[in-house]
MIZALUM-224040 format. One record per residue: residue number from 1; x, y, z of N, C-alpha, C in turn. Coordinates in pm, whole numbers. Layout:
<pts>
{pt NUM,{X,Y,Z},{X,Y,Z},{X,Y,Z}}
...
</pts>
This chain:
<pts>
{pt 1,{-77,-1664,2860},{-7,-1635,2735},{123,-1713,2733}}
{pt 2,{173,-1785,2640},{238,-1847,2601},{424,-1769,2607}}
{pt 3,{491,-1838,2563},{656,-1683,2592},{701,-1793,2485}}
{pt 4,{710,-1687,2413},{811,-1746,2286},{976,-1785,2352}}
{pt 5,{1058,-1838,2257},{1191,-1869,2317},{1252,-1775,2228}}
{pt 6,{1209,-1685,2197},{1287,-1585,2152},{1428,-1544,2228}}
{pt 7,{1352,-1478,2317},{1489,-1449,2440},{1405,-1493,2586}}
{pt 8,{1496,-1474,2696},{1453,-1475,2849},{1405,-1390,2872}}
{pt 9,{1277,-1349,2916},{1257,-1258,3056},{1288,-1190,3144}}
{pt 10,{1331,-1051,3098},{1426,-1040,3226},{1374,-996,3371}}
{pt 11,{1456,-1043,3480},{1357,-936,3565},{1357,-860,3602}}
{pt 12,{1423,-755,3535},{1433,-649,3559},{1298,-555,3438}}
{pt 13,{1259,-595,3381},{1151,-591,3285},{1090,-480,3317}}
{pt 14,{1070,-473,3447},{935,-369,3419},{988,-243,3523}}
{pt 15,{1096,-267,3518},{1192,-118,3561},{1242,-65,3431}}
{pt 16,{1248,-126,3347},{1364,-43,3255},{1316,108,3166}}
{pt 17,{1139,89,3192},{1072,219,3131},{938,226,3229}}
{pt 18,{879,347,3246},{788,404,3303},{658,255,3209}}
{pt 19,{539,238,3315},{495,149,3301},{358,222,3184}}
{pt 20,{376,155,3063},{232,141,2943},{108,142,3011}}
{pt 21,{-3,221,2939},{-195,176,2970},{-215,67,2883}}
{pt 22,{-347,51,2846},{-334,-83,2816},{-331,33,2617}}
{pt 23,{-437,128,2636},{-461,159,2496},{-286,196,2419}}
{pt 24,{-176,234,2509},{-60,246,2444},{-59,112,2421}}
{pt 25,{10,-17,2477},{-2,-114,2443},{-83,-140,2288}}
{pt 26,{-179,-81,2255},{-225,-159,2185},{-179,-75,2056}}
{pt 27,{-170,60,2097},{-149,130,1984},{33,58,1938}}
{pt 28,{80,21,2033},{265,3,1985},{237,-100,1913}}
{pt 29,{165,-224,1949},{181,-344,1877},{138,-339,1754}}
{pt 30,{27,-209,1692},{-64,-235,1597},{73,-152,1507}}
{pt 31,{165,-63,1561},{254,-5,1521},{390,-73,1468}}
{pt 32,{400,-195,1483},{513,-323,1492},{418,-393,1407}}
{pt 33,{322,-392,1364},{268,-475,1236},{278,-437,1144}}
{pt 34,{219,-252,1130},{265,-172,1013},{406,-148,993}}
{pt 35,{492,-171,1084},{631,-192,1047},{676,-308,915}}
{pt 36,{594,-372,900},{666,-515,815},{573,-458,705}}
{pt 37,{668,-513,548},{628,-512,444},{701,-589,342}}
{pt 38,{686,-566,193},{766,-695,179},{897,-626,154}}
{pt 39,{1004,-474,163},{1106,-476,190},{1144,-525,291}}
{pt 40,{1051,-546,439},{1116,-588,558},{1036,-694,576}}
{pt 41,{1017,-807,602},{917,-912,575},{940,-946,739}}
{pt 42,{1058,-924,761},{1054,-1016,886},{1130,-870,985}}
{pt 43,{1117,-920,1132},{1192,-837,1238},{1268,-897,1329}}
{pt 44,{1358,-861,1358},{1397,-918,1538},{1360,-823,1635}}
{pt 45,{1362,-854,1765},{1357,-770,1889},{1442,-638,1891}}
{pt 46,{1547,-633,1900},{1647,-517,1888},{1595,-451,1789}}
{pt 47,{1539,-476,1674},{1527,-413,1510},{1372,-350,1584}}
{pt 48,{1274,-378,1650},{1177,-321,1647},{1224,-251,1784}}
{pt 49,{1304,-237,1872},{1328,-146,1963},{1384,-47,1926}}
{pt 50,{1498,-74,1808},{1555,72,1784},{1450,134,1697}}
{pt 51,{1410,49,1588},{1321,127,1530},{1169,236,1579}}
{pt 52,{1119,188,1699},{1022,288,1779},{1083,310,1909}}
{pt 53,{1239,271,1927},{1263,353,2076},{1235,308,2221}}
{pt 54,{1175,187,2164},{1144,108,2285},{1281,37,2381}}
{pt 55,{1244,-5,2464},{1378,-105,2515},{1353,-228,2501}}
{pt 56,{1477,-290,2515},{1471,-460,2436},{1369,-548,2476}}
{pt 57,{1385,-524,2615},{1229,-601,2710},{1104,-507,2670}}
{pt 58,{1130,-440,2638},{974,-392,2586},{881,-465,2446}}
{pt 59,{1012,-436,2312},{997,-489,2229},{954,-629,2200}}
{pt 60,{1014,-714,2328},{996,-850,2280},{822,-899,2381}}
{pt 61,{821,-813,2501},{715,-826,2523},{549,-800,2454}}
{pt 62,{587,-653,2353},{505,-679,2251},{477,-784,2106}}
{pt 63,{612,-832,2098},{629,-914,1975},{577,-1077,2051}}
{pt 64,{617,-1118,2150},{531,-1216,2240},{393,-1238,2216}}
{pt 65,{330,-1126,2244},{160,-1119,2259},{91,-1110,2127}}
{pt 66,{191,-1055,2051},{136,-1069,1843},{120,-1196,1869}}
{pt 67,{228,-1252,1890},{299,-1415,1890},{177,-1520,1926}}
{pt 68,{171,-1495,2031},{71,-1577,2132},{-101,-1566,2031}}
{pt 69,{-122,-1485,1970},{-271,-1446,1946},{-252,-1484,1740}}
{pt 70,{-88,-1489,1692},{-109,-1544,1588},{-93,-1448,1450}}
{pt 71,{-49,-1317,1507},{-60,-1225,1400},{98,-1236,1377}}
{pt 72,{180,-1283,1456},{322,-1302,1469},{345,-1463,1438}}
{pt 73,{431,-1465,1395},{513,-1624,1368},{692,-1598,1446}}
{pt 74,{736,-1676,1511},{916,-1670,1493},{952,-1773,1482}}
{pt 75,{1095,-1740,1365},{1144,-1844,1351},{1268,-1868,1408}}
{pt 76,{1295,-1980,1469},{1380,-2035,1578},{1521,-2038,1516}}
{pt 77,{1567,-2048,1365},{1663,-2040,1300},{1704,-1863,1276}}
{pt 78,{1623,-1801,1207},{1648,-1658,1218},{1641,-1580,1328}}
{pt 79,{1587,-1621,1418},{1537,-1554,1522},{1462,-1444,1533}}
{pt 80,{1388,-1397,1413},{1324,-1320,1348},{1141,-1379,1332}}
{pt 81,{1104,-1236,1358},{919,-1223,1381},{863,-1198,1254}}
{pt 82,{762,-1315,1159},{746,-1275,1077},{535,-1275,1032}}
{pt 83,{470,-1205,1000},{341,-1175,999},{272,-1350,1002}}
{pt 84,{192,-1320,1057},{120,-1472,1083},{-30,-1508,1052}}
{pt 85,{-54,-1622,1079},{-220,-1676,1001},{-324,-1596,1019}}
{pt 86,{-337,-1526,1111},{-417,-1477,1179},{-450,-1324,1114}}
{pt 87,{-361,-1340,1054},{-349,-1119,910},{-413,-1223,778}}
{pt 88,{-377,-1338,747},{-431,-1447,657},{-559,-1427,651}}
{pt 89,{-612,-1518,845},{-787,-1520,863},{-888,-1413,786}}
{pt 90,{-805,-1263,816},{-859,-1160,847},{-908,-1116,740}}
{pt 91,{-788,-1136,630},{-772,-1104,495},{-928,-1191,429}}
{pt 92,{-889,-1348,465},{-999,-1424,408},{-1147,-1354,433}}
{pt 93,{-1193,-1323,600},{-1321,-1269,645},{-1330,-1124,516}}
{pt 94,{-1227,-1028,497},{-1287,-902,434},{-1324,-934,269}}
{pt 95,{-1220,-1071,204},{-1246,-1125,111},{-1372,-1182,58}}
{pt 96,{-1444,-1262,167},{-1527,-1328,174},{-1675,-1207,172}}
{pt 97,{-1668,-1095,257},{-1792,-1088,268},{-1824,-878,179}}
{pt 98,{-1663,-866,174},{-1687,-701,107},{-1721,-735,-19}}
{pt 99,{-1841,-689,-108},{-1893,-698,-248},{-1761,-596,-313}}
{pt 100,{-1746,-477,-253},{-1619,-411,-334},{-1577,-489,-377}}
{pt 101,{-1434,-614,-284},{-1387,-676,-308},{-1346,-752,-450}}
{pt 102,{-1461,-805,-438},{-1520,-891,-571},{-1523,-812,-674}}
{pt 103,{-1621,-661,-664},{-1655,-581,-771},{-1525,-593,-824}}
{pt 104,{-1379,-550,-789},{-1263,-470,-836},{-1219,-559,-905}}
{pt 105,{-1237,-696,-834},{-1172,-821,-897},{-1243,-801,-1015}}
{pt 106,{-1310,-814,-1072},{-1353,-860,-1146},{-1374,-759,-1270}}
{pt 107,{-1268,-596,-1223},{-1277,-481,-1280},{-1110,-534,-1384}}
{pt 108,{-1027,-565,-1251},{-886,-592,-1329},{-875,-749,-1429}}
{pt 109,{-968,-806,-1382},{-984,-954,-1492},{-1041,-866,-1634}}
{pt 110,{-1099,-763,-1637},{-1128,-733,-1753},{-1118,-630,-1757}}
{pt 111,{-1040,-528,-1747},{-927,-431,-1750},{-751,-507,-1856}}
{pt 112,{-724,-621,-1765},{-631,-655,-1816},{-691,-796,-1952}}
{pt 113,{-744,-815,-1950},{-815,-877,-2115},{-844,-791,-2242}}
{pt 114,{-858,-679,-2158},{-897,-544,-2289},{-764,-487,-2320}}
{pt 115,{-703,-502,-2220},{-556,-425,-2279},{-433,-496,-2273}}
{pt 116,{-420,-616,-2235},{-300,-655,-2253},{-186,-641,-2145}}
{pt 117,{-199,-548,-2045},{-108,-490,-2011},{-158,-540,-1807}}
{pt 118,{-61,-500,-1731},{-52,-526,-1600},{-158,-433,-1535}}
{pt 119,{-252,-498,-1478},{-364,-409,-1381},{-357,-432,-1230}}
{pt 120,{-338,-308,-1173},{-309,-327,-1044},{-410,-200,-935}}
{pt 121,{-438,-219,-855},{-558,-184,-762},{-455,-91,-620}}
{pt 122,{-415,15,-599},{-323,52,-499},{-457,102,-391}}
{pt 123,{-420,139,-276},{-452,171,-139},{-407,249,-68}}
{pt 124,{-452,381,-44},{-353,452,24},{-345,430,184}}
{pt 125,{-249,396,235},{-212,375,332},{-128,487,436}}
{pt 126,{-174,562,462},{-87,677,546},{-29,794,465}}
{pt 127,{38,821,419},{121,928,312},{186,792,229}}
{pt 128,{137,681,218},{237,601,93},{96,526,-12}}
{pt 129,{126,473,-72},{67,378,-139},{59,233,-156}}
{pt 130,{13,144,-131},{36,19,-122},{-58,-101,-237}}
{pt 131,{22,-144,-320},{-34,-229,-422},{-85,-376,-314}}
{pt 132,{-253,-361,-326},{-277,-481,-295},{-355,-575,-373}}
{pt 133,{-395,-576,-515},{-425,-652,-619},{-349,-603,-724}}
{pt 134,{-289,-730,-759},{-262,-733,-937},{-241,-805,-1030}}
{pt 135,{-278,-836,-1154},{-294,-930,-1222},{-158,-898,-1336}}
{pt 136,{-78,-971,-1346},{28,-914,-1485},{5,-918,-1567}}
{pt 137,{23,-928,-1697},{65,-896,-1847},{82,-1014,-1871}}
{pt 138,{49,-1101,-1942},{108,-1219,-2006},{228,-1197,-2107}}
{pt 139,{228,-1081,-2176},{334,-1057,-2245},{473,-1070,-2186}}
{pt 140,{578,-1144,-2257},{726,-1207,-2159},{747,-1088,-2123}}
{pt 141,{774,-925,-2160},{830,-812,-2130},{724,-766,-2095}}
{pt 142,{695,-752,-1948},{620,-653,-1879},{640,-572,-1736}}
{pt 143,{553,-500,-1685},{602,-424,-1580},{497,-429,-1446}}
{pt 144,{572,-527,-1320},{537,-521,-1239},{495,-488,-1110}}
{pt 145,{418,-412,-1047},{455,-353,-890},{468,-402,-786}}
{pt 146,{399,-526,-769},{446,-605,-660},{366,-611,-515}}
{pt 147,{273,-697,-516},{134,-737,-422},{204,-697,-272}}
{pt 148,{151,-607,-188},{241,-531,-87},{331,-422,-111}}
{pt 149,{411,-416,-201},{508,-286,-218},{460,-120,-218}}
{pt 150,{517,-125,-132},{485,24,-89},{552,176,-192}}
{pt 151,{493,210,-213},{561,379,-319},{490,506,-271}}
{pt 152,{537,573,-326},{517,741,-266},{388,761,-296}}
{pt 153,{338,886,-283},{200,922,-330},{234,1041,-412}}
{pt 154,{328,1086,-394},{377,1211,-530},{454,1137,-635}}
{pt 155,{487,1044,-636},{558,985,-782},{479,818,-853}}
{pt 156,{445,873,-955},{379,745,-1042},{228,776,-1047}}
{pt 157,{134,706,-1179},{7,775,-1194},{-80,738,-1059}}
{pt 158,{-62,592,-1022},{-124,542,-906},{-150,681,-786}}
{pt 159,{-18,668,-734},{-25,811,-602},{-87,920,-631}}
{pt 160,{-39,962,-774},{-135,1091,-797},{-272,1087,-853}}
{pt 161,{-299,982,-872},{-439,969,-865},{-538,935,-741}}
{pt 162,{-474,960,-592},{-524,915,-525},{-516,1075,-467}}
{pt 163,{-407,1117,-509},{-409,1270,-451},{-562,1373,-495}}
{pt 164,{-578,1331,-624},{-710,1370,-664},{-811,1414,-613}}
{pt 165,{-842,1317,-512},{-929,1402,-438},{-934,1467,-307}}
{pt 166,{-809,1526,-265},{-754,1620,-179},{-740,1754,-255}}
{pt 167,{-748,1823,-153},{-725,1974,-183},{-592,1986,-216}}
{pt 168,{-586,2157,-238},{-423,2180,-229},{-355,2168,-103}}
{pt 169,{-433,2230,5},{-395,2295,147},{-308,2086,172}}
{pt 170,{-452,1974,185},{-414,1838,211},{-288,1802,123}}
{pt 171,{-255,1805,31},{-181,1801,-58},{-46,1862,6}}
{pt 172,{-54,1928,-2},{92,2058,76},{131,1973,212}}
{pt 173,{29,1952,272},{57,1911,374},{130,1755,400}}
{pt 174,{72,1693,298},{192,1506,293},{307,1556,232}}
{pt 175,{313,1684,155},{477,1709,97},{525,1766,184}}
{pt 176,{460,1798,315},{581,1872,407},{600,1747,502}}
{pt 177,{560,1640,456},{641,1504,538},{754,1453,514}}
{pt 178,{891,1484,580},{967,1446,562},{1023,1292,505}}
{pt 179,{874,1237,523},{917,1079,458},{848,1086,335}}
{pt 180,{816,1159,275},{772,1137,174},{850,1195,51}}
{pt 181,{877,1110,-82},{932,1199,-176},{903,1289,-235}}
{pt 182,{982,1368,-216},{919,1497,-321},{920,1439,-474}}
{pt 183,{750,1566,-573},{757,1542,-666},{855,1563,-738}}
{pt 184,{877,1449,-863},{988,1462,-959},{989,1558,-1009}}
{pt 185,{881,1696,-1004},{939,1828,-1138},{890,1908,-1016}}
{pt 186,{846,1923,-900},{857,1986,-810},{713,2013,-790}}
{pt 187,{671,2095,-635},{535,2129,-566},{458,2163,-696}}
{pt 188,{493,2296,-784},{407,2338,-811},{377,2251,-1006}}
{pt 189,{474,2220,-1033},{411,2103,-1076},{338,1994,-1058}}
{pt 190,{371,1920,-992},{224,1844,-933},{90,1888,-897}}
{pt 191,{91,2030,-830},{-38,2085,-833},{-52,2145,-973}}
{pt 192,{-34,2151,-1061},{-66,2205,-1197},{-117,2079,-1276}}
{pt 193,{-56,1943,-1220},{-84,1844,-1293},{-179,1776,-1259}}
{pt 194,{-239,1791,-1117},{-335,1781,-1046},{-493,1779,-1132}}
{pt 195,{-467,1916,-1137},{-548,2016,-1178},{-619,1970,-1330}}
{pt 196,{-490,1953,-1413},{-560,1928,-1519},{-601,1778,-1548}}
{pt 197,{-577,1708,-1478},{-591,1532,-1401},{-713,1526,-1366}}
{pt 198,{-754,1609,-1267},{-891,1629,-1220},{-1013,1627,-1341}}
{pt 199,{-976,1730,-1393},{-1064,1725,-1528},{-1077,1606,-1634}}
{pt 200,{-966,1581,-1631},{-1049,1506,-1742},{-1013,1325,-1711}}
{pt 201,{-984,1256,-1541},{-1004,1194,-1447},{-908,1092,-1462}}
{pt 202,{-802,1111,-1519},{-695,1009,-1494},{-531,1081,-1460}}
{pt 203,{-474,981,-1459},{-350,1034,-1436},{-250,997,-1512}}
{pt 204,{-138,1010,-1570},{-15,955,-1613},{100,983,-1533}}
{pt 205,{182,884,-1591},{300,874,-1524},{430,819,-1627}}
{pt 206,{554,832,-1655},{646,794,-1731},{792,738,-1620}}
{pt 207,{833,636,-1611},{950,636,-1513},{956,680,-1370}}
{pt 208,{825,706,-1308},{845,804,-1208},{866,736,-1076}}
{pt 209,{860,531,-1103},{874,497,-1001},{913,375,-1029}}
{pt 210,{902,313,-1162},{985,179,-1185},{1057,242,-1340}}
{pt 211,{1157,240,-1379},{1230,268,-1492},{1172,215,-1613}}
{pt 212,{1163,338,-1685},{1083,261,-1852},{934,221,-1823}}
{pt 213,{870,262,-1746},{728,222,-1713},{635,301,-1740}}
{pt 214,{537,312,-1774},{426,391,-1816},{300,362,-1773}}
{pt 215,{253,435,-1670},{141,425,-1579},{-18,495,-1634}}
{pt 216,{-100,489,-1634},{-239,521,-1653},{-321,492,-1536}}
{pt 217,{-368,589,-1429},{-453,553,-1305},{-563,635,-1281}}
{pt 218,{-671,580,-1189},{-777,600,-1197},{-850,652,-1048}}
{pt 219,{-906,726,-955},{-936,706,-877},{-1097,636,-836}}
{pt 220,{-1107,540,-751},{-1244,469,-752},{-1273,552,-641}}
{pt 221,{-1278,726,-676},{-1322,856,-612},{-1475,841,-510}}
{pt 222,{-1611,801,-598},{-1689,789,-565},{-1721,669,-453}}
{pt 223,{-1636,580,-434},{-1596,500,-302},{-1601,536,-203}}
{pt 224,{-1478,597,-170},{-1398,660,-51},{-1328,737,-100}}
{pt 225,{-1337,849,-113},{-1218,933,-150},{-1089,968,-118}}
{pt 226,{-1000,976,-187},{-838,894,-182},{-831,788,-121}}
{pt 227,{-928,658,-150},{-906,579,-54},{-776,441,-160}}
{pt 228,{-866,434,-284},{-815,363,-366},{-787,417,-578}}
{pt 229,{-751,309,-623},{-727,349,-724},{-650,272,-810}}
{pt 230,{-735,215,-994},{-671,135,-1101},{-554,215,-1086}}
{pt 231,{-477,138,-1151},{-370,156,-1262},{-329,38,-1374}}
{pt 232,{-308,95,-1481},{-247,25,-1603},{-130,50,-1633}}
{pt 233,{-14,-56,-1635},{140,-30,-1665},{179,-157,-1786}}
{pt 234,{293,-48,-1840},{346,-117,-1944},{483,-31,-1986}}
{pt 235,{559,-145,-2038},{659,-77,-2085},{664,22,-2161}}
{pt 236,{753,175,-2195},{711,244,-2272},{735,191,-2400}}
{pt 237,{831,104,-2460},{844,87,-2553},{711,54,-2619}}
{pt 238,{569,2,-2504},{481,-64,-2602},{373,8,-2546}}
{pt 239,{417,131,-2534},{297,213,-2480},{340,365,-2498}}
{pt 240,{354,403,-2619},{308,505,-2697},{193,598,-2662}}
{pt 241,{185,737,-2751},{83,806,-2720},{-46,758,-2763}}
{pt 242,{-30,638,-2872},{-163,608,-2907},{-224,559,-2838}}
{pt 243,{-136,434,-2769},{-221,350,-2676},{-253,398,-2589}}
{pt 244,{-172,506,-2497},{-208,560,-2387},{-348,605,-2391}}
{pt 245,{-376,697,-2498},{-478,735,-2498},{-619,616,-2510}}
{pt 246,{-550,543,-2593},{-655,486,-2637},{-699,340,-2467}}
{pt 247,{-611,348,-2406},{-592,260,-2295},{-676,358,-2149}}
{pt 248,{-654,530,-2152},{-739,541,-2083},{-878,587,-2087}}
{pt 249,{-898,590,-2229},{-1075,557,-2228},{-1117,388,-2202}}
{pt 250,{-1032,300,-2193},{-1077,193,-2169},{-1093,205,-2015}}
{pt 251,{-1044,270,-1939},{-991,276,-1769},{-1138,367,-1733}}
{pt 252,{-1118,475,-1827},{-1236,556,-1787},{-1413,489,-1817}}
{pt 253,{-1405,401,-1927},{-1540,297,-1917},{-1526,242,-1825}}
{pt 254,{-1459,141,-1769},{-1475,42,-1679},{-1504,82,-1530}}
{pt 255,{-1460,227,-1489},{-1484,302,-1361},{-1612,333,-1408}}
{pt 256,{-1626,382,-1469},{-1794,408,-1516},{-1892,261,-1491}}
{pt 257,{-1835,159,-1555},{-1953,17,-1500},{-1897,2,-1385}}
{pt 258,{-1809,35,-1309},{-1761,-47,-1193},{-1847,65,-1069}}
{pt 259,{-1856,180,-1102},{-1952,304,-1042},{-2111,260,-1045}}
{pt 260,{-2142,211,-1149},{-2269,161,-1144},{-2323,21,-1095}}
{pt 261,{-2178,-101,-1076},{-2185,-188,-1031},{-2210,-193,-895}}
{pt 262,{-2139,-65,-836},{-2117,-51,-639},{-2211,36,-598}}
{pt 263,{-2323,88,-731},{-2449,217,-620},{-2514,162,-580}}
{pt 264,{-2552,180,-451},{-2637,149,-356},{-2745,169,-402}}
</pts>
């Protein structure tokens, strides 16, 4: 394995903490990848030691071995670790061969032709949400979330449409995560809003996570459950009660062909 010039080696290295198995090892490094996003795009050594507690020679010995195998890049001017070709490759292989993939694509190319407005595909990722397709609005005034950006799962239609298909008990339980935001009108609002969400299979949202924004989301339930989920955003100024409505029977057809596009 290769040693970045990040820093030296020290040798005192493998005194400074009780010695790793290999499966910790693997679990810390996979833990220093989910660290980066695009608020933090990049890391240094110290920044990923304080942040999981590690010591400095620990940190850089895991950021090394990303390094060496390609999931890591550093740059010699910042001195900072930033995601590498190899999260690229990976991306390309699930691109290339998941039919989902394609299906969804080809849900928001004509999602956003029927309405005008920004279509975006979120992922729930742990207790957060993470936008990883989206196509914008051609209109000059529109509202974007941002390919990577991470948001709550209790605020905006996206999150709570992914909550959908959790119970209450599951539900209760990501709001007693201290990292997570609480809902904007509180617990038992959100489970009331849940509820009547469930029924009749979408969600709304007003401001609840970009200012002046107006959300419409969907869960692609019959998938994976809470795994993913449309959304349609637009400014409120141009998204009224008419359109809303009239924008999520367009959301609710297209899950309907996109349900019949993915049965086995």
């Amino acid at each position: 394995m290769r040693k970045s010039d990040a820093e030296p080696t020290s040798a005192t290295d493998d005194t400074v903490e009780p010695s790793v198995t290999g499966t910790q090892s693997v679990f810390r490094a996979l833990s220093i990848l989910h660290a980066f996003s695009s608020l933090q795009p990049a890391l240094t050594g110290p920044e990923v030691a304080a942040k999981f507690g590690y010591s400095v020679p620990t940190a850089y010995r895991l950021l090394r071995a990303l390094e060496a195998e390609q999931f890591l890049v550093f740059d010699r001017v910042t001195r900072r670790y930033r995601p590498g070709p190899e999260i690229l490759r990976l991306s390309g292989v699930m691109l290339h061969h998941d039919g989902v993939v394609a299906a969804t694509q080809s849900s928001l190319v004509r999602l956003r032709a029927l309405t005008g407005e920004t279509v975006a595909i979120f992922w729930r990722l742990g207790n957060q949400r993470t936008c990883v397709q989206e196509m914008a609005s051609s209109h000059p005034v529109r509202i974007e979330a941002g390919v990577g950006v991470d948001y709550p799962l209790t605020r905006g239609a996206p999150g709570k449409a992914l909550l959908l298909a959790l119970d209450e008990r599951n539900v209760r339980e990501i709001l007693g995560d201290p990292d997570v935001a609480s809902p904007v009108r509180g617990v038992d609002s959100l489970l009331a809003e849940l509820e009547v969400s469930g029924e009749r299979g979408y969600t709304t949202s007003v401001g609840e996570t970009i200012d002046g924004a107006v959300s419409i989301a969907a869960p692609i339930a019959w998938l994976n459950q809470g795994l993913a989920a449309f959304s349609i955003t637009a400014p409120e100024s141009r998204f009224g009660p008419r359109e809303r409505e009239a924008t999520a029977h367009t959301l609710l057809e297209e899950m309907d062909r996109l349900r019949s596009a993915l049965r086995p």
